[in-house]
Structures are given as structure tokens and as C-alpha cells.
mmJSON file of the N, C-alpha and C atoms, coordinates in Angstrom:
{"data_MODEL":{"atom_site":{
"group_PDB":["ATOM","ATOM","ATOM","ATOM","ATOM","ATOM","ATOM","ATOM","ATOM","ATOM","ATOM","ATOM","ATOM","ATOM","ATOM","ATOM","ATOM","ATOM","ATOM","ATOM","ATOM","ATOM","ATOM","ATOM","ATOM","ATOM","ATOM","ATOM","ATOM","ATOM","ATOM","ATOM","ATOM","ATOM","ATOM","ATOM","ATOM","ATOM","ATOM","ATOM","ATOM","ATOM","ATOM","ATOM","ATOM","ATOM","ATOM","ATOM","ATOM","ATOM","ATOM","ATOM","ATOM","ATOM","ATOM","ATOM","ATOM","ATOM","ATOM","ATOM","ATOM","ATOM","ATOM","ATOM","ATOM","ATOM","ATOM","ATOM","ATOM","ATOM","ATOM","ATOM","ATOM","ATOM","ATOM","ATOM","ATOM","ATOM","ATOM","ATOM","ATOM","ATOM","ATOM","ATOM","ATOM","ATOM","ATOM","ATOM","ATOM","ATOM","ATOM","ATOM","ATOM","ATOM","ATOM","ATOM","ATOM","ATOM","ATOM","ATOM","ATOM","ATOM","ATOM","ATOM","ATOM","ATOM","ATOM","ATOM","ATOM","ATOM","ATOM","ATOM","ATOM","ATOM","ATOM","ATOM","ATOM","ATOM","ATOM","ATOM","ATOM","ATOM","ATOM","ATOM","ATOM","ATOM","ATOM","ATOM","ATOM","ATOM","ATOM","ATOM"],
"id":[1,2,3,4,5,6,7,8,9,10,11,12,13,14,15,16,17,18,19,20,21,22,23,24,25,26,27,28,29,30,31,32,33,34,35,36,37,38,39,40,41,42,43,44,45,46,47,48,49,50,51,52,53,54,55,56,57,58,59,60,61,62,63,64,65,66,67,68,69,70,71,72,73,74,75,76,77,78,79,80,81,82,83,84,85,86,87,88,89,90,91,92,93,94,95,96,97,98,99,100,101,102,103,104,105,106,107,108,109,110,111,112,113,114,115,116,117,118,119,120,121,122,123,124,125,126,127,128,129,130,131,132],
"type_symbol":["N","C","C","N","C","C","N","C","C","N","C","C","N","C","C","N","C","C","N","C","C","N","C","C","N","C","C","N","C","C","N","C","C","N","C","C","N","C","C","N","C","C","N","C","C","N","C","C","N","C","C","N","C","C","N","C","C","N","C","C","N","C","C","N","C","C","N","C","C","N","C","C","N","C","C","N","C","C","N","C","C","N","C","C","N","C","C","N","C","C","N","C","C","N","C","C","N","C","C","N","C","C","N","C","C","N","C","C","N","C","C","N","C","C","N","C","C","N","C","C","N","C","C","N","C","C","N","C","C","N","C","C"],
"label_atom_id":["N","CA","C","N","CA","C","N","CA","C","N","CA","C","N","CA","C","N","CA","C","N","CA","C","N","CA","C","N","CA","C","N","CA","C","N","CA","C","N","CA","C","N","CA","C","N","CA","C","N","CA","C","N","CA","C","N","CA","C","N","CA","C","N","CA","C","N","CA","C","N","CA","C","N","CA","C","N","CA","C","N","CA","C","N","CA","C","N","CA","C","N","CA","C","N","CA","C","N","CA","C","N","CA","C","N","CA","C","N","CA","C","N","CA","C","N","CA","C","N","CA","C","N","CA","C","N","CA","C","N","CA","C","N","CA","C","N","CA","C","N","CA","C","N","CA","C","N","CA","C","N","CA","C"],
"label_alt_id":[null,null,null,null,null,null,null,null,null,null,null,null,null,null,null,null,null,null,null,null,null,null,null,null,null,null,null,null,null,null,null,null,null,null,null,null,null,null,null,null,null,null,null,null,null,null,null,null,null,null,null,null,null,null,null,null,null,null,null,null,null,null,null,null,null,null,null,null,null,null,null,null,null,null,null,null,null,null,null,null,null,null,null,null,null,null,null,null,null,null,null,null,null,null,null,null,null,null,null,null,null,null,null,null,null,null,null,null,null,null,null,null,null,null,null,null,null,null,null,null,null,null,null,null,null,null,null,null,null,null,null,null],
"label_comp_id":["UNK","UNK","UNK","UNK","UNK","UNK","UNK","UNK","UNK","UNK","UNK","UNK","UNK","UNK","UNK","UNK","UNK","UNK","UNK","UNK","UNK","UNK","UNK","UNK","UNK","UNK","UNK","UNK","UNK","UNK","UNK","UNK","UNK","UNK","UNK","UNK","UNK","UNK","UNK","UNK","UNK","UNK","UNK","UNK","UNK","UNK","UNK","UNK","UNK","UNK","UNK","UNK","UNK","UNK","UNK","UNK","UNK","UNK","UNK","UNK","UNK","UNK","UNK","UNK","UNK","UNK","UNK","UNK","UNK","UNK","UNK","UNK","UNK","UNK","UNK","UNK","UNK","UNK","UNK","UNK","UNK","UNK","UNK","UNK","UNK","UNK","UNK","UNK","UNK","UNK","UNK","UNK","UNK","UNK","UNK","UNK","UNK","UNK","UNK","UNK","UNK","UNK","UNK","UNK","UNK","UNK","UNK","UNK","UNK","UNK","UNK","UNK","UNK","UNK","UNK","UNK","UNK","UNK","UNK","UNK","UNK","UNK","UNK","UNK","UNK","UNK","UNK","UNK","UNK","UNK","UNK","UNK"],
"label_asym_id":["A","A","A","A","A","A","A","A","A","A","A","A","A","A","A","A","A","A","A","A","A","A","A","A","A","A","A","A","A","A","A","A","A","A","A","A","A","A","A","A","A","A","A","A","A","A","A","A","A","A","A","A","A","A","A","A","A","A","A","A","A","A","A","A","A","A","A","A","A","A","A","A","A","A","A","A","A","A","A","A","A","A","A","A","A","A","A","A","A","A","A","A","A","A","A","A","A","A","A","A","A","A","A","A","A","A","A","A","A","A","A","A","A","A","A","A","A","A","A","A","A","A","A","A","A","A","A","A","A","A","A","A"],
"label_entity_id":["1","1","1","1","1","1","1","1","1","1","1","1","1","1","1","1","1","1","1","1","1","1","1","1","1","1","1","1","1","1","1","1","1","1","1","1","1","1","1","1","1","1","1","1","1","1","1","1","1","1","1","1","1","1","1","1","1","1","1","1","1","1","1","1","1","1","1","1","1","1","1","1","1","1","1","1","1","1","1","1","1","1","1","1","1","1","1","1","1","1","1","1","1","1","1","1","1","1","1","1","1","1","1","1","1","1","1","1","1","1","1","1","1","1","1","1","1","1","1","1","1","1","1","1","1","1","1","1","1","1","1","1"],
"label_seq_id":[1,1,1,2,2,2,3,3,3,4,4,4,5,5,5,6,6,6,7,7,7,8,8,8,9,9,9,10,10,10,11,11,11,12,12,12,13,13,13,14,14,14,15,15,15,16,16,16,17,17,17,18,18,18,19,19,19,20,20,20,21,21,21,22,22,22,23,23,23,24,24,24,25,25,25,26,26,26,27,27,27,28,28,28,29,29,29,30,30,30,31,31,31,32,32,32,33,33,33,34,34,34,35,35,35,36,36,36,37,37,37,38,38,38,39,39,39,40,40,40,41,41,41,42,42,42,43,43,43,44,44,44],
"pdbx_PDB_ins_code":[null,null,null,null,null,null,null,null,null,null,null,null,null,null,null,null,null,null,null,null,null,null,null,null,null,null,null,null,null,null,null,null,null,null,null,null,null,null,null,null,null,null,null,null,null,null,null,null,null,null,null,null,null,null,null,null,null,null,null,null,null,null,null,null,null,null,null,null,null,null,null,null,null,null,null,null,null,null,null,null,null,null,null,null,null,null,null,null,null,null,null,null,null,null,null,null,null,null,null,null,null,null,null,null,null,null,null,null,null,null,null,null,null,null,null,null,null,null,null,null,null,null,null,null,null,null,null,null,null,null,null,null],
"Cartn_x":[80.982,79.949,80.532,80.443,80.607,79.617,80.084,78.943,77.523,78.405,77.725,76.184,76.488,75.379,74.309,74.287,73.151,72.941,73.526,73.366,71.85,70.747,69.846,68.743,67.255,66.215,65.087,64.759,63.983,62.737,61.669,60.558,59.756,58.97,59.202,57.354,57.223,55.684,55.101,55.889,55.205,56.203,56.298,56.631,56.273,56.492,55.438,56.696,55.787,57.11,56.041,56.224,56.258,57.057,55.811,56.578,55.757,56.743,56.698,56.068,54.347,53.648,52.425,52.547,51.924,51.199,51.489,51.162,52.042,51.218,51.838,51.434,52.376,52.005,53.151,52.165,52.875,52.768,54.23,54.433,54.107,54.124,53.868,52.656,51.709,50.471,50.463,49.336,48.973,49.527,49.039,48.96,50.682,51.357,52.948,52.82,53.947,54.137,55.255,56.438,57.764,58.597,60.122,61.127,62.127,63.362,64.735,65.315,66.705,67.4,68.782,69.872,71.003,72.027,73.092,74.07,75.493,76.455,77.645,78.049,77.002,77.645,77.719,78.634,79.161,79.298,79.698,80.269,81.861,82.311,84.027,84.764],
"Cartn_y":[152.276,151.388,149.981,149.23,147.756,146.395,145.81,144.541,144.569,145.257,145.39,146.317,147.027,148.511,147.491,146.287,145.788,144.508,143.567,142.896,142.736,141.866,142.058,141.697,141.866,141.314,142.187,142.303,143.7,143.249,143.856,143.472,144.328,144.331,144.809,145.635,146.57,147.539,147.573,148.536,149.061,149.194,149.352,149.313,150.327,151.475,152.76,153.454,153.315,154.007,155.485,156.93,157.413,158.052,158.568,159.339,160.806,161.313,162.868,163.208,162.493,162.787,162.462,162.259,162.121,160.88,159.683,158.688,157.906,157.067,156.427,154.672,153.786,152.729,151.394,150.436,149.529,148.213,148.323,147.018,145.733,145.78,144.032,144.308,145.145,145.141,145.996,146.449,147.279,146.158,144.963,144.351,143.129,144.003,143.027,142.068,141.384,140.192,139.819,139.873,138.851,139.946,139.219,140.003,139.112,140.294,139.342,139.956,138.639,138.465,138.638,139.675,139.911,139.305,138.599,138.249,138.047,137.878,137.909,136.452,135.715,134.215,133.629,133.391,132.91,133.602,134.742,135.889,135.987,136.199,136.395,137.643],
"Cartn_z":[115.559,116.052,116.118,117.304,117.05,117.283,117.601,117.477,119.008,119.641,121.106,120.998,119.944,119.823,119.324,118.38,117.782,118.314,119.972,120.713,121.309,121.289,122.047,121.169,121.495,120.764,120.168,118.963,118.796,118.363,118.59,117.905,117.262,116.28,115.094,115.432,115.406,115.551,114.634,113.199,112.143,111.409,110.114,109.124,107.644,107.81,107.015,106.036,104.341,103.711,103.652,103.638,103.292,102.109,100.89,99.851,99.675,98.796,98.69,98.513,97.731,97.094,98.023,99.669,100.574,101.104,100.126,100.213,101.542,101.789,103.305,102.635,102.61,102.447,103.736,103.764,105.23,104.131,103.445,102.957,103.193,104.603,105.497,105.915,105.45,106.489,107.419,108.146,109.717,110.607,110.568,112.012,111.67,112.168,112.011,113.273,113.59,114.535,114.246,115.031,114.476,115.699,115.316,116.445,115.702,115.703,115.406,116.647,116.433,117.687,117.245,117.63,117.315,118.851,118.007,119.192,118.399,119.156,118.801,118.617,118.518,119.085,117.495,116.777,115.435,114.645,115.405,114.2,114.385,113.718,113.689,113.149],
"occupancy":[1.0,1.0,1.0,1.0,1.0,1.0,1.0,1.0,1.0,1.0,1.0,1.0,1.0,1.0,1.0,1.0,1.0,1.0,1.0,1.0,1.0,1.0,1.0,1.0,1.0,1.0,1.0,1.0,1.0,1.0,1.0,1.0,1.0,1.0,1.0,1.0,1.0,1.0,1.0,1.0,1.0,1.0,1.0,1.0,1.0,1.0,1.0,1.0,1.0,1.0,1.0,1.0,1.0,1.0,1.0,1.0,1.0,1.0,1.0,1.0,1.0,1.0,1.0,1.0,1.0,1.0,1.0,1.0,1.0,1.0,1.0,1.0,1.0,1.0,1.0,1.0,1.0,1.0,1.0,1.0,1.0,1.0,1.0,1.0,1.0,1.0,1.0,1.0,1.0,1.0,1.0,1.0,1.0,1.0,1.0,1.0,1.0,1.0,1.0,1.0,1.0,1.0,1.0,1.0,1.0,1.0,1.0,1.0,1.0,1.0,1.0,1.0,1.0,1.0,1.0,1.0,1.0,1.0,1.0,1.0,1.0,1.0,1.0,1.0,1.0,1.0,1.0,1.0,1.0,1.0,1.0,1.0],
"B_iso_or_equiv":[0.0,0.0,0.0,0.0,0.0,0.0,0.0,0.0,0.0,0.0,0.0,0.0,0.0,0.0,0.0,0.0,0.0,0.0,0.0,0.0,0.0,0.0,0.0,0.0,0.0,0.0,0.0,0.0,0.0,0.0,0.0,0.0,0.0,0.0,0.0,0.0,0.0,0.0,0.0,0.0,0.0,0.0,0.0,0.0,0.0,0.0,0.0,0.0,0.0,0.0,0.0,0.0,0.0,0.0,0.0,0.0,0.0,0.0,0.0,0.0,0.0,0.0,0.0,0.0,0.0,0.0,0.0,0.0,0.0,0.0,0.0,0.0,0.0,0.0,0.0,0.0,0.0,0.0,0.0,0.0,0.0,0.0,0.0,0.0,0.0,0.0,0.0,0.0,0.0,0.0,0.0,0.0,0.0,0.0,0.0,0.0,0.0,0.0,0.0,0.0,0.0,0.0,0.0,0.0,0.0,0.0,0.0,0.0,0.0,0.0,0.0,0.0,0.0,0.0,0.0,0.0,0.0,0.0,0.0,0.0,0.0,0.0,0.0,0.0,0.0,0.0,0.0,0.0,0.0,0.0,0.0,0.0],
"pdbx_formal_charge":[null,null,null,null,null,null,null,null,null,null,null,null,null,null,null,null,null,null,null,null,null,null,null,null,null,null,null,null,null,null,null,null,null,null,null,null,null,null,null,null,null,null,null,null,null,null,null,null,null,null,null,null,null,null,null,null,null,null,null,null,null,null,null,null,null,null,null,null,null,null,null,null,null,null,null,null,null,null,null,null,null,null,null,null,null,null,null,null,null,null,null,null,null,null,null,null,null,null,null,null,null,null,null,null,null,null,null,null,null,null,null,null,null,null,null,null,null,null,null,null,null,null,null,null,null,null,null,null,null,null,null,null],
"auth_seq_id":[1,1,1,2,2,2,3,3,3,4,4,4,5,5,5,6,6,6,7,7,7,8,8,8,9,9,9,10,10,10,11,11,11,12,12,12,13,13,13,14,14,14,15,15,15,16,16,16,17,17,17,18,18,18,19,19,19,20,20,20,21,21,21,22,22,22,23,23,23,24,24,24,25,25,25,26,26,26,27,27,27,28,28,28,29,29,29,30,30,30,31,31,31,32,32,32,33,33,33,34,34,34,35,35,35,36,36,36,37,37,37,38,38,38,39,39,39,40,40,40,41,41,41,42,42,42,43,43,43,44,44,44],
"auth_comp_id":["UNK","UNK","UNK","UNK","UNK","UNK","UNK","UNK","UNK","UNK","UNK","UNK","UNK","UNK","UNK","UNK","UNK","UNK","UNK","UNK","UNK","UNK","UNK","UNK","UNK","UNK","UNK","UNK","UNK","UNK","UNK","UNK","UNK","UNK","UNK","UNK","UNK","UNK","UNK","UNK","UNK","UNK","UNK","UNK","UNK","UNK","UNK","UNK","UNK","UNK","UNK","UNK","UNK","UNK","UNK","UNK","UNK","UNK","UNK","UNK","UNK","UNK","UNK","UNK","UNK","UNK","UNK","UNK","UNK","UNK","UNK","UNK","UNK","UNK","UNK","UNK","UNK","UNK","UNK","UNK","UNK","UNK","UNK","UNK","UNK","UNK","UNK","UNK","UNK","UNK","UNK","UNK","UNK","UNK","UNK","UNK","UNK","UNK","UNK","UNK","UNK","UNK","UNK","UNK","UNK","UNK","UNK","UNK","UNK","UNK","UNK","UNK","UNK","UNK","UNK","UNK","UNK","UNK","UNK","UNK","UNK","UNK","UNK","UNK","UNK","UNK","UNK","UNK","UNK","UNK","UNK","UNK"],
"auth_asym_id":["A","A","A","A","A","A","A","A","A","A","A","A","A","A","A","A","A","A","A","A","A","A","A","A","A","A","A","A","A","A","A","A","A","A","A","A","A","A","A","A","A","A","A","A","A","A","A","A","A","A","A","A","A","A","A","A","A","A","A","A","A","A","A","A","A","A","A","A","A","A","A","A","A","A","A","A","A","A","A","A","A","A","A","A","A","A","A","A","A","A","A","A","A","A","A","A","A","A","A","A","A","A","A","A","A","A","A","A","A","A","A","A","A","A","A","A","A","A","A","A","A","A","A","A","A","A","A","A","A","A","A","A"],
"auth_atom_id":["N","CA","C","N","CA","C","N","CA","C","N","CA","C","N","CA","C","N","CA","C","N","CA","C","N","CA","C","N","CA","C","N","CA","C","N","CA","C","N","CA","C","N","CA","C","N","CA","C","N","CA","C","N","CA","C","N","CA","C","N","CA","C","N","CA","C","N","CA","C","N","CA","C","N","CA","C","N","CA","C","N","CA","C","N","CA","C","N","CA","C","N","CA","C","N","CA","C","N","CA","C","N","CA","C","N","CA","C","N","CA","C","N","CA","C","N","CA","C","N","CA","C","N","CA","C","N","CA","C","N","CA","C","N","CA","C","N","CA","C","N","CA","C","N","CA","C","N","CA","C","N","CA","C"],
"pdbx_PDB_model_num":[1,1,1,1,1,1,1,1,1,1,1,1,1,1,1,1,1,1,1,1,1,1,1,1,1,1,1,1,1,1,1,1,1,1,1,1,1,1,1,1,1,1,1,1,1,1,1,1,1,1,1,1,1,1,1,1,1,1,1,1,1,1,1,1,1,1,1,1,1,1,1,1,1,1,1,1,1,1,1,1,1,1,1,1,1,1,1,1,1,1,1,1,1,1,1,1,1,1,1,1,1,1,1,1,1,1,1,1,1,1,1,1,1,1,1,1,1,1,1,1,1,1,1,1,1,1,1,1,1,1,1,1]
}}}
């Protein structure tokens, strides 16, 4: 994998841990909002 595969802007839906014991929990909440932005520009 190199730097090119994670180039670009993502934004973020949901957030859900499932565990074994059938529980479903959304650390940040139902209603998320945000986006990160990956680029090559000051990486070395």
C-alpha cells in the first residue's frame, strides 16, 4: 500500500462498536458531522 491509496477526502457517516454480547454502541453519537482530508503534501 502507498501514500496514493489514502489521498483524497472522507467523510465520516457512523461510527458503531459492536460486541459479542449483542450490544451495539456509537461512541460519538447517531448524528456525526466532520470529514478528514488526506494528502501527500508535507509528508516525507
Amino acid at each position: 500500500m502507498n501514500r496514493k491509496c489514502f489521498q483524497g477526502r472522507w467523510h465520516i457517516l457512523s461510527w458503531e462498536q459492536a460486541y459479542d454480547d449483542g450490544r451495539l454502541v456509537h461512541p460519538m453519537g447517531t448524528e456525526l458531522e466532520g470529514f478528514i482530508e488526506h494528502s501527500d503534501y508535507g509528508m516525507f
